[in-house]
N, C-alpha and C positions, 0 to 999 in steps of 0.2 A: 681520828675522831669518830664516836658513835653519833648513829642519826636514826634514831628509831623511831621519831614522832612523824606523824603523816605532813603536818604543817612544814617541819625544816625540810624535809623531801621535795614540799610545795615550791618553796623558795629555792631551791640549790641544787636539788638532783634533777637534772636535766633529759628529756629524752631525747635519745637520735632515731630517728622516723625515714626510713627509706634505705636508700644500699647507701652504708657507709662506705669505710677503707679505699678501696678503689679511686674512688669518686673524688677524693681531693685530692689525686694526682694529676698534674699538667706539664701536657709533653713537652713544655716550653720551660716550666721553671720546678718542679718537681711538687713537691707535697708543700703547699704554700701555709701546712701547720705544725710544720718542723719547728721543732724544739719551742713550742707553744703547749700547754695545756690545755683539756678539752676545752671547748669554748663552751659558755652559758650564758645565757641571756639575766642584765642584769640592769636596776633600776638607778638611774640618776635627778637628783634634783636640778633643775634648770634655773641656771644662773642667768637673771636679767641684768641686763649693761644699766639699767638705773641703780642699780644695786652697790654697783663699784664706782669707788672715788677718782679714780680713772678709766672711764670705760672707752676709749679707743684706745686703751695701751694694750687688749690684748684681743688673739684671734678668736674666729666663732668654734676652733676647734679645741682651743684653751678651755672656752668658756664651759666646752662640754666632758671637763675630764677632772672627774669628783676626786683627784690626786693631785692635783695642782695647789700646790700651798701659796704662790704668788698668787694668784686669781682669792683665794680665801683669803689671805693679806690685805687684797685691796677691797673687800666688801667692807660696806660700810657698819657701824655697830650694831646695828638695827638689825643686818641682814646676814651675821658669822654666825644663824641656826637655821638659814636657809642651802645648804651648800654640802655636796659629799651624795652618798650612797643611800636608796630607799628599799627597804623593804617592800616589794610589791604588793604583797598581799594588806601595808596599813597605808594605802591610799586615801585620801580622803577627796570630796566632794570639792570640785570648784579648781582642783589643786593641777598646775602642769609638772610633769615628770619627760624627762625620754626613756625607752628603752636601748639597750647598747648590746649587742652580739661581743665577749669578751674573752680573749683568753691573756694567759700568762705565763711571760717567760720563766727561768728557772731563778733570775735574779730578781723576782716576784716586778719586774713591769708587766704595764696592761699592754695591752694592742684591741684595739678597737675593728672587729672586722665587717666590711660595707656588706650587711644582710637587709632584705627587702622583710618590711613587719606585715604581720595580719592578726588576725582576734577571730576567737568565738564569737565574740558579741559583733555581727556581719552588721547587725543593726544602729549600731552606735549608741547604744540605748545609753551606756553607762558611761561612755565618752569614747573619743575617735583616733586613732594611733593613723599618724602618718607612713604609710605602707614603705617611703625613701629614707626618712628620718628616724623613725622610733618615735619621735614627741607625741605625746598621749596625752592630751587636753580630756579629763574626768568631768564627767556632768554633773548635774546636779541632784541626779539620780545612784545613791547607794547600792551595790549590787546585794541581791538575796542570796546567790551560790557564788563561789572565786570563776572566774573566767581566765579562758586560756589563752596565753601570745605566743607565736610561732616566729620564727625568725629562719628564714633560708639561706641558707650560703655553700656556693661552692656546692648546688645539687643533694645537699643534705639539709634537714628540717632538725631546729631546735625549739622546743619549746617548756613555758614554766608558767605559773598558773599568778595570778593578780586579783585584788578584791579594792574594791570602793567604798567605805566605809561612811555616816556621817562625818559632818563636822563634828571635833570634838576635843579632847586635850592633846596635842603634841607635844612626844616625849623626847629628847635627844641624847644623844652620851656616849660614852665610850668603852668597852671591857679591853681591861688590859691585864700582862702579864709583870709579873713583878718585876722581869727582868727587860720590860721594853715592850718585847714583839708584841701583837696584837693578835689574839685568836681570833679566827673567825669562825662563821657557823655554830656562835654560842646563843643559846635559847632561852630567851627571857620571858618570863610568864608575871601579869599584874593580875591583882584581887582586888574585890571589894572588901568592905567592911563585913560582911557573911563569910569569906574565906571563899567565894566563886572566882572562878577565871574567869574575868574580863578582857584578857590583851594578851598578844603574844608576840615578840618579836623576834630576829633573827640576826645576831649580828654582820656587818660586811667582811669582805676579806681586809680591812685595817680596822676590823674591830669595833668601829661606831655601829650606831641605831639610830634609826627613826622608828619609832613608834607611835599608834594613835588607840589609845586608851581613853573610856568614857572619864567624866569628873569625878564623878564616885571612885573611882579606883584609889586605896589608899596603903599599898602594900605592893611588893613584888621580889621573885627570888630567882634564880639562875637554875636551870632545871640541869641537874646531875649528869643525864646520861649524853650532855653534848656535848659537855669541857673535853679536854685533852685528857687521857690518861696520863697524863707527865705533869698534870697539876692535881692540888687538893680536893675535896669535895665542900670546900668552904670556896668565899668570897667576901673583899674586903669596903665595906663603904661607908664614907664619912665617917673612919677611927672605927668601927668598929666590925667584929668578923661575924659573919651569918653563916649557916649551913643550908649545901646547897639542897631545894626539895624537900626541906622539912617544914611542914605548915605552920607549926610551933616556934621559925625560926625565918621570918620574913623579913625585908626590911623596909623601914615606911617609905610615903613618898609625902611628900609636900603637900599641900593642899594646892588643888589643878583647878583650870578655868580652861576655858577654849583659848586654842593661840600656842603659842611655844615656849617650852620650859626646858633649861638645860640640866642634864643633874651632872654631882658629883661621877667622875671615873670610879668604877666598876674593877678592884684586883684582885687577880687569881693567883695564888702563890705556887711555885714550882714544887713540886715532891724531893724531898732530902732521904734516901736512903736509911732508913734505922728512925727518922725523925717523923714523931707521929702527925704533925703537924701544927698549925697556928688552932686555939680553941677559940669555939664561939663563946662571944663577948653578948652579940646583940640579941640570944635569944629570950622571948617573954617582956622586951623592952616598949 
């Protein structure tokens, strides 16, 4: 997958800060990131036990693993668009999130590794991350630049960059592949009724979004150079196909309020050899 926008880099490209290699060897048990992928620091929504129709049925480490399809099972209707994966960077005002140090095995599980957090913002202007937890209670203070969270483990620094946004429309949904799997690191861009970028989001590694776009936002399209080369440069929603990046070939959104709105799945169809592909339907609509 390309990533040539500064923002998905924001979200997903990770730096390592200090002497790597070495350093996560222990003479006791060896390289405790065997057969794990690099770890990144990555944003979760925080599931409140008011939320579930059984809330002592599960633990507080359940509650904190946006993979859990039983814990999403037992939210209650109200509350199956509070749960999963957050774009750091469409935080919004007032909102709780944890941060989570993560990496992944090859049969794509998590592993959640015990990193101590900290922040640029030393002041807590824009809200306050629990140095033992990750949990990041956002104030009521919108950030003007993205701010950075550092995550330590294991004598090496990881960190990826977060922004506080107002209150404003929460977007939710899912990109997926025709054939199932879920891309990740797909890059969503919404417009106003001018054709400006207003919002931008970044899919997780199964594919969902949160995003937080103002109410004017009344369009948005899947930006080209993030899909997989093994799909089209289209994408499929509600019946009809858009191409991906083309201003002239957008597709709307619903009329937005503040608060949460689910949309329609978001498909990308696989590349067929010789087959030029599915044609846009929904352009000039």
């Amino acid at each position: 997958m390309k990533h040539v926008q500064s923002y998905a880099a924001a979200f997903l490209a990770l730096a390592l800060i200090g002497c790597g290699g070495s350093s996560d060897n222990r003479s006791s048990g060896g390289d405790p990131l065997a057969g794990l992928s690099t770890p990144r620091i990555e944003a979760i929504v925080r599931v409140e036990r008011a939320s579930l129709m059984h809330p002592d049925q599960f633990s507080d480490e359940q509650l904190l693993d946006p993979t859990n399809q039983a814990v999403f099972n037992d939210l209650i209707p109200s509350a199956k668009t509070v749960f999963g994966f957050q774009d750091p960077l469409n935080f919004q005002t007032g909102e709780n999130f944890v941060f989570q140090l993560a990496a992944y095995r090859s049969d794509g599980s998590r592993v959640v590794l015990p990193a101590t957090f900290t922040s640029s913002d030393t002041a807590g202007t824009f809200g306050v991350i629990a140095s033992n937890t990750g949990t990041f209670n956002a104030s009521n203070q919108a950030t003007n630049v993205s701010q950075t969270v550092r995550a330590q483990y294991n004598g090496v620094e990881y960190q990826t960059q977060y922004a506080v946004k107002e209150r404003q429309a929460r977007i939710v949904g899912s990109v997926k592949l025709d054939g199932g799997n879920a891309p990740a690191n797909v890059i969503l861009q919404f417009y106003n009724v001018d054709g400006l970028v207003v919002g931008t989001v970044n899919t997780a590694t199964n594919g969902t979004y949160r995003a937080s776009v103002p109410q004017g936002a009344v369009s948005f399209t899947v930006v080209g150079n993030s899909v997989p080369d093994s799909v089209y440069r289209v994408f499929t929603y509600e019946g009809l196909v858009f191409e991906d990046s083309n201003p002239g070939c957008k597709a709307p959104l619903p009329a937005l309020s503040i608060g949460t709105q689910q949309l329609s799945d978001i498909t990308l169809t696989t590349r067929v050899p010789g087959d030029a592909g599915p044609t846009p339907t929904g352009c000039g609509g």
